[in-house]
C-alpha positions in Angstrom: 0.0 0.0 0.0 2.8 2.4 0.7 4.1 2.2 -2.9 0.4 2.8 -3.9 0.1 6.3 -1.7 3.8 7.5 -3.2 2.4 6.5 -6.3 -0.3 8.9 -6.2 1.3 11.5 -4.2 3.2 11.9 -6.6 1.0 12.3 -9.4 -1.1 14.9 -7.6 2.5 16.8 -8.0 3.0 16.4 -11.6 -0.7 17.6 -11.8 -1.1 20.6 -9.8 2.8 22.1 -9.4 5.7 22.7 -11.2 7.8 20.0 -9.0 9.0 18.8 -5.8 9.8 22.2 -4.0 6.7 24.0 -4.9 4.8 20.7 -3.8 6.4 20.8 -0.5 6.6 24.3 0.0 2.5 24.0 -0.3 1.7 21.4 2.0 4.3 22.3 4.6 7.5 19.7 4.5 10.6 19.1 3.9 11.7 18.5 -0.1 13.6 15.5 1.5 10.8 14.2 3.0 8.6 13.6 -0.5 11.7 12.3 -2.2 12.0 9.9 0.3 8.2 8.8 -0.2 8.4 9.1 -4.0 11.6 7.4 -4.1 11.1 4.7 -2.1 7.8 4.3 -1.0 8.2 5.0 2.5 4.7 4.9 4.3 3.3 9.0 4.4 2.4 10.2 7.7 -1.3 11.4 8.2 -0.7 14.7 8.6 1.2 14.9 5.2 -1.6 13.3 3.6 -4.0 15.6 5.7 -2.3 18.6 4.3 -2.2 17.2 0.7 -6.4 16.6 0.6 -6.8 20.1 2.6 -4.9 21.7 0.0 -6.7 20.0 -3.4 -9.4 18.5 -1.8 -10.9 17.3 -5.1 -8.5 14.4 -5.3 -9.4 12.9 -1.3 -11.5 9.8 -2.4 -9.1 8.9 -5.0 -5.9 9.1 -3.0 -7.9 7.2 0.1 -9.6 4.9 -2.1 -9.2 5.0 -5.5 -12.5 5.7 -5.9 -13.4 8.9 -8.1 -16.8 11.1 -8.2 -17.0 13.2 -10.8 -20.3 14.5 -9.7 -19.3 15.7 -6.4 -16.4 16.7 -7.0 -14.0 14.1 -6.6 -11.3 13.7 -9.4 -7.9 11.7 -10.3 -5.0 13.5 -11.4 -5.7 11.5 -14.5 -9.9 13.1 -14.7 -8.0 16.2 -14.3 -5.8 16.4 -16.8 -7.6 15.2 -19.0 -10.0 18.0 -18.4 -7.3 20.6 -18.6 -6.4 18.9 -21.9 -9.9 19.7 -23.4 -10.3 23.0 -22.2 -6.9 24.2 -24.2 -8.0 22.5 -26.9 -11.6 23.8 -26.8 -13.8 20.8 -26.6 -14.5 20.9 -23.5 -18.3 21.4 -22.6 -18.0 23.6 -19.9 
């Protein structure tokens, strides 16, 4: 499971900043500290993935669960981008 949560940790990142020191700088830790998840897998303390759902709430199901729902709210990085995706092209149907 711990693999699974750096997993996804670390794909909220590549969604929503520009890297590793603007993630961490967000959510409050040390850059060290989500290398050493994303690198190896280490297990994330709650508060790190409290402060990672208080700051892009929409993606809370999926990182707890894997579980999306789109109708309240609750994306994957992947839903996401591929929404972002549509909207620069313009066929999205916002």
């Amino acid at each position: 499971m711990s693999s699974e949560l750096a997993r996804k940790i670390r794909e909220i990142r590549e969604v929503e900043t520009s890297g590793r020191g603007e993630f961490s700088q967000l959510i409050g830790i040390a850059k060290k500290t989500l290398e050493g998840i994303e690198q190896t897998g280490r297990v994330p303390k709650g508060d790190l993935l409290e402060a990672i759902c208080q700051q892009w709430p929409k993606y809370t199901l999926w990182l707890m669960t894997s579980e999306t729902n789109e109708e309240c709210g609750q994306v994957s990085p992947e839903i996401e981008r591929a929404r972002r995706t549509l909207k620069k092209t313009g066929t999205d149907t916002d």
